[in-house]
C-alpha positions as CSV (number, residue, x, y, z in Angstrom):
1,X,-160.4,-95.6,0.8
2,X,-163.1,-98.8,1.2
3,X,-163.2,-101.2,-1.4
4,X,-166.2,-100.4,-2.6
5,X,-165.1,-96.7,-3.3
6,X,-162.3,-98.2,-5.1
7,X,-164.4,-100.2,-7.6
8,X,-166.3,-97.3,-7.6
9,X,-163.2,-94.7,-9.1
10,X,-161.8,-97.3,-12.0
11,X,-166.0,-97.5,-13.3
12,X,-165.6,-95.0,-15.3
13,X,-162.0,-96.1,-17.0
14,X,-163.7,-99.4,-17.4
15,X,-166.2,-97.9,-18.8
16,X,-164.5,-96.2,-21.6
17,X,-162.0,-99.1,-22.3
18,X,-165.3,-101.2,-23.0
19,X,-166.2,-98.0,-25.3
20,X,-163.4,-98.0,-26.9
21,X,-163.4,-101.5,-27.7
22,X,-166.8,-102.3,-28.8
23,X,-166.4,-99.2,-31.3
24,X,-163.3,-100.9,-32.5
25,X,-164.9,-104.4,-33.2
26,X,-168.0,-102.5,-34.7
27,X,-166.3,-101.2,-37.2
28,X,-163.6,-104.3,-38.2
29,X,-167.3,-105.8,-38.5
30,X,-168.3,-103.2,-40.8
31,X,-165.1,-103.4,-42.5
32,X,-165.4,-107.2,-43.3
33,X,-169.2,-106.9,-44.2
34,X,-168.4,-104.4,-47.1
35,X,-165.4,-106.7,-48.3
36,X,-167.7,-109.5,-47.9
37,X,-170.2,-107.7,-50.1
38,X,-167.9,-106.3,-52.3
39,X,-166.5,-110.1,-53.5
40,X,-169.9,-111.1,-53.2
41,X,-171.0,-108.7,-56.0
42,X,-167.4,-108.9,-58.2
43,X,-168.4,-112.9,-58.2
44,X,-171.7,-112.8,-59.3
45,X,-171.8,-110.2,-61.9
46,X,-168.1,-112.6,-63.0
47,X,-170.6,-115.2,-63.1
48,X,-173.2,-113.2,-65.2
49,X,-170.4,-112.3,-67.5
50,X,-169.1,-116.0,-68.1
51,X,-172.4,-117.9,-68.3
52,X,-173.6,-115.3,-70.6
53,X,-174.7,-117.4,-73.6
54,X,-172.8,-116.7,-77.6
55,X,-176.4,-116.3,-78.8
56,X,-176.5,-113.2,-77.0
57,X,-173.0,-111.6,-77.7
58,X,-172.7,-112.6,-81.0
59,X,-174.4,-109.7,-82.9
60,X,-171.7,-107.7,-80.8
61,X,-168.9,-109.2,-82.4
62,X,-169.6,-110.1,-85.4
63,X,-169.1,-106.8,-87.0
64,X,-165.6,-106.2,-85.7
65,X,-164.8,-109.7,-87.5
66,X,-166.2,-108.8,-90.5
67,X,-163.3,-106.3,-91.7
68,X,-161.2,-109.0,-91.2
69,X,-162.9,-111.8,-93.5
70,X,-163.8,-113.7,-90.6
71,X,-167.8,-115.1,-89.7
72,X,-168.7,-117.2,-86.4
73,X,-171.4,-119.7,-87.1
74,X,-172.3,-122.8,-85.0
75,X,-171.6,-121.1,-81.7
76,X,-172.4,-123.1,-78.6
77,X,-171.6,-122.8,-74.7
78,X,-171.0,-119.2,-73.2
79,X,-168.1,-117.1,-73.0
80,X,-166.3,-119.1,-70.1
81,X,-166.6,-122.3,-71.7
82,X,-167.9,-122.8,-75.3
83,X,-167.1,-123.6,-78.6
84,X,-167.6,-122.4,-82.7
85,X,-167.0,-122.8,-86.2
86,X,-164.7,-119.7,-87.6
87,X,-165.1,-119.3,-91.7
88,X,-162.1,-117.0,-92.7
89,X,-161.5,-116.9,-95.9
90,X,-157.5,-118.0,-96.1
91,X,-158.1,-120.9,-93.5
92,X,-161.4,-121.9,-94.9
93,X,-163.4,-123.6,-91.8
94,X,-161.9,-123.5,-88.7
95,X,-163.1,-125.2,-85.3
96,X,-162.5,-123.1,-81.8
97,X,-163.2,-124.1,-78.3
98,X,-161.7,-122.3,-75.7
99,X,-161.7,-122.5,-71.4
100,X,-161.9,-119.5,-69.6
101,X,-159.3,-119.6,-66.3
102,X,-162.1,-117.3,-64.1
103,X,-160.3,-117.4,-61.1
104,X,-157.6,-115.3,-62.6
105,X,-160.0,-112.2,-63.5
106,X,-159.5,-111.1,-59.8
107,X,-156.0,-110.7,-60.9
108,X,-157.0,-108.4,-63.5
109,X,-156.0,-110.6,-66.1
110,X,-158.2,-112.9,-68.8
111,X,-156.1,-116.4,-69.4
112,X,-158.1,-118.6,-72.3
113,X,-157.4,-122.3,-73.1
114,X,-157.9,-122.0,-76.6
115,X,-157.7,-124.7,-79.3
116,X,-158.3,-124.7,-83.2
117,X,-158.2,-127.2,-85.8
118,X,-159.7,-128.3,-89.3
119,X,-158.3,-130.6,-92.1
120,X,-155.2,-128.7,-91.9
121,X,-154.2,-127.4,-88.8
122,X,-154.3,-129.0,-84.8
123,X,-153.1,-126.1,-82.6
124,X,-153.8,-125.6,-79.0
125,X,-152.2,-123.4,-76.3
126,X,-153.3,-120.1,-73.7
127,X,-154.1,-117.1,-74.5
128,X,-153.6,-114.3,-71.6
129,X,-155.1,-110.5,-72.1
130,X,-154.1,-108.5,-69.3
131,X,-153.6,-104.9,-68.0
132,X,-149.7,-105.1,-69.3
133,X,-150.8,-106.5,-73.2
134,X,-151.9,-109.7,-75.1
135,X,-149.6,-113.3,-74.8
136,X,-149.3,-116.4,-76.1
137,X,-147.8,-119.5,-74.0
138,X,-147.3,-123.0,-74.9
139,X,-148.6,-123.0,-78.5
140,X,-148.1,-126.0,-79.8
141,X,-149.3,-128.2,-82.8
142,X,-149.1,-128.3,-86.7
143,X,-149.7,-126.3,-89.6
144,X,-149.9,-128.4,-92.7
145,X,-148.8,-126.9,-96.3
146,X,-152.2,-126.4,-97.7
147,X,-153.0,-123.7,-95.0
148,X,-150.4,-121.7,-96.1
149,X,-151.7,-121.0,-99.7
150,X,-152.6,-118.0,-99.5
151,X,-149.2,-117.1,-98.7
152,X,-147.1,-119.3,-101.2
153,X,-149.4,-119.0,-103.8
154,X,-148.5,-115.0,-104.2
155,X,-145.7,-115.8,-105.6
156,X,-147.5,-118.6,-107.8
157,X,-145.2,-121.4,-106.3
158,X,-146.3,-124.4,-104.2
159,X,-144.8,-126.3,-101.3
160,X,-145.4,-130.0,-99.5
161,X,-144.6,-130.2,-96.1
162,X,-146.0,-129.9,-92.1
163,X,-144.6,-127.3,-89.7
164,X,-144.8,-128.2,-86.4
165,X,-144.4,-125.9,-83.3
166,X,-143.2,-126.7,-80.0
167,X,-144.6,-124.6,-76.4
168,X,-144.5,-121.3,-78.7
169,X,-144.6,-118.4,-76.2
170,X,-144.4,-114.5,-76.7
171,X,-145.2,-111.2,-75.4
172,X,-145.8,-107.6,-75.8
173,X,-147.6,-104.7,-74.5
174,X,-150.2,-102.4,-75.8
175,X,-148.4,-99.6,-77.6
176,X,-146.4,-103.3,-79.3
177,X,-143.6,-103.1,-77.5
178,X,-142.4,-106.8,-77.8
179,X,-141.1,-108.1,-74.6
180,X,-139.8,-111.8,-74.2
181,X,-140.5,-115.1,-76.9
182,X,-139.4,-118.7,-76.8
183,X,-140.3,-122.2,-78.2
184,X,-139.1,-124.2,-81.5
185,X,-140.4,-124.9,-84.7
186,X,-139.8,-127.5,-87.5
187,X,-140.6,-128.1,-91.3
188,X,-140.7,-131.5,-92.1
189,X,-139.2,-131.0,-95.9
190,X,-140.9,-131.7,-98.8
191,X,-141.1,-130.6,-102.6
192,X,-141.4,-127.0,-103.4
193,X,-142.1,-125.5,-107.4
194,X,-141.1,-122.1,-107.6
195,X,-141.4,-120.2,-110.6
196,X,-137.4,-119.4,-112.5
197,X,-137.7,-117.2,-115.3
198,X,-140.5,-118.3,-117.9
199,X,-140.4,-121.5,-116.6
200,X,-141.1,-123.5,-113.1
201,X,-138.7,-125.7,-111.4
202,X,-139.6,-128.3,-108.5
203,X,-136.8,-129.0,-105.7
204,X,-136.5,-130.9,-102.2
205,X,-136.7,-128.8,-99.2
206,X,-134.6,-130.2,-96.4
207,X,-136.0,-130.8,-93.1
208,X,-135.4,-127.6,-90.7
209,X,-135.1,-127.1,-87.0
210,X,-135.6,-123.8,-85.5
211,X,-135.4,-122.1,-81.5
212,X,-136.9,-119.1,-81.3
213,X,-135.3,-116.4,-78.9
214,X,-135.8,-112.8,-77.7
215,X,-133.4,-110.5,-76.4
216,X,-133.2,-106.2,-75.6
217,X,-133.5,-105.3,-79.2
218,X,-135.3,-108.1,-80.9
219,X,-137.2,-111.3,-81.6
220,X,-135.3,-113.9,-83.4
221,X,-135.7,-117.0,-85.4
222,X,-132.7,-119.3,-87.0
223,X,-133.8,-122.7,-88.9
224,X,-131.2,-124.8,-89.4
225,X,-130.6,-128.0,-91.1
226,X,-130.0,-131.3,-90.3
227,X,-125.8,-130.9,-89.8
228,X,-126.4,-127.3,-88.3
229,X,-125.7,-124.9,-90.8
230,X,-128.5,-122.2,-91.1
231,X,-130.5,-121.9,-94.0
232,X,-132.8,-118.7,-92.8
233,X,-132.9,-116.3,-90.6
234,X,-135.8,-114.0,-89.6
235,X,-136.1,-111.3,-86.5
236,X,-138.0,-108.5,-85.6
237,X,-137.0,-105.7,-84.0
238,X,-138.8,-103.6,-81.3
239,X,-139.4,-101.0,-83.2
240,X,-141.3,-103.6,-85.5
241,X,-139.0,-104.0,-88.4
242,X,-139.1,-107.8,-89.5
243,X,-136.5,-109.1,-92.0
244,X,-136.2,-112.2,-93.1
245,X,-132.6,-114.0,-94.8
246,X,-131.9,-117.0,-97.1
247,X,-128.6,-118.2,-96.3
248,X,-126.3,-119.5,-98.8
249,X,-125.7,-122.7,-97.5
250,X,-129.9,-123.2,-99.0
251,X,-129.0,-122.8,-102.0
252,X,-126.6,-125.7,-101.3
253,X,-129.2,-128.1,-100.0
254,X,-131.7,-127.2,-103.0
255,X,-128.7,-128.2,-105.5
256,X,-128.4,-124.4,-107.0
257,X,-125.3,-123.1,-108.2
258,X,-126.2,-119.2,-107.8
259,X,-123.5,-116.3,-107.2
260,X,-122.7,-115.4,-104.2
261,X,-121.2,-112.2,-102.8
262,X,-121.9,-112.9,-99.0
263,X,-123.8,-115.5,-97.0
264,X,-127.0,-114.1,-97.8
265,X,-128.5,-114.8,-101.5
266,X,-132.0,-112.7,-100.5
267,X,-132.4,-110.6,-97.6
268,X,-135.9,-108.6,-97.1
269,X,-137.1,-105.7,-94.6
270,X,-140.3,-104.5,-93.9
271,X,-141.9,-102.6,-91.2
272,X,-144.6,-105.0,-89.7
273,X,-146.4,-102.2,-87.2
């Protein structure tokens, strides 16, 4: 067979390699394009969602804040970077700017930068809402006594003092199933009046230092005084029962003689969710 005849018989093989190859690279091309597209589409409509100004979502959330006594006013920025004044009716006025991490939403997750403060309160720390629940990582920052009125003052006493938390972190999933905490908090000491009998009585709270810890069955919390000895003790379990415990050795540090049958002289349960 000539030469020419050779050529001539692998044509036709050639042929359909080329085929075969240009049909291959057409479609990775078509492949790539509608990925291409596809990101292209997920980024602007991200971009949409983030520069979307608060004047315009506003009337969306403000009734699903009214039921819980709080009003946004003074609301500047847009949802990815912005900043407002929150009026809740414990907490008084309360300022909130927060930082949107938009990168992250392609991970199907929504990380904020969030950080609040008035006359009585500097806290700052990240906020994550993602397809596995809501978390908190590295609060940290101070809660002085007069926020905490509302709470103290049920039991028409009063307390003096600043608690301060340290990279505060915790977890859990939708259906509140708590999943890992840690961090540190501490209460500076002060005067606290408490109401005994008819009458009122004022005594010095001792400084307290407390880690805060998670294991299978709960979230724990021990504050402890200066020399170690634990004064209270609070948890909450997974199947959201919290209880909190006075420890004996407080009535020690307040200068109380009161009975005693066990370490604990109050111990209360309730069922938190």
């Amino acid at each position: 067979m000539s030469r020419v005849n050779k050529l001539r018989s692998l044509q036709p093989s050639y042929t359909l390699a080329c085929g075969s190859f240009s049909g291959k690279a057409f479609y990775f091309m078509k492949l790539v394009n509608i990925k291409i597209i596809s990101l292209f589409i997920i980024s602007y409509s991200l971009a949409l969602i983030t520069m979307t100004p608060l004047s315009w979502v506003l009337p969306l959330v403000e009734p699903r804040l009214a039921p819980l006594g709080v009003r946004v006013t003074q609301p500047q920025g847009s949802l990815w970077s912005g900043q407002a004044v929150l009026m809740e009716q414990n907490l008084g006025r309360v300022n909130v700017q927060w930082d949107i991490k938009v990168a992250s939403l392609l991970l199907l997750k929504l990380p904020v930068d969030v950080e609040l403060s008035n006359s009585n309160l500097a806290l700052s720390g990240l906020v994550t809402v993602g397809v596995g629940g809501p978390s908190l990582a590295n609060w940290s920052g101070y809660i002085d006594d007069k926020a905490l009125r509302s709470v103290y003052q049920r039991y028409r006493a009063t307390i003096n003092g600043r608690l301060q938390l340290d990279t505060v972190a915790a977890s859990m999933s939708w259906g509140h199933q708590l999943k890992e905490a840690s961090g540190s908090a501490t209460w500076s000491g002060g005067a606290a009046t408490v109401p005994v009998g008819r009458s009122a009585r004022t005594f010095e709270v001792p400084m307290m230092h407390g880690d805060i810890a998670s294991d299978e069955n709960a979230w724990h919390f021990v504050a402890n005084s200066s020399d170690g000895q634990a004064l209270i003790e609070a948890e909450l379990t997974r199947e959201g029962m919290g209880t909190v415990s006075v420890k004996s050795a407080m009535t020690k540090a307040l200068g109380l003689s009161i009975p005693s049958s066990g370490e604990n002289v109050f111990k209360m349960s309730q069922q938190v969710f």
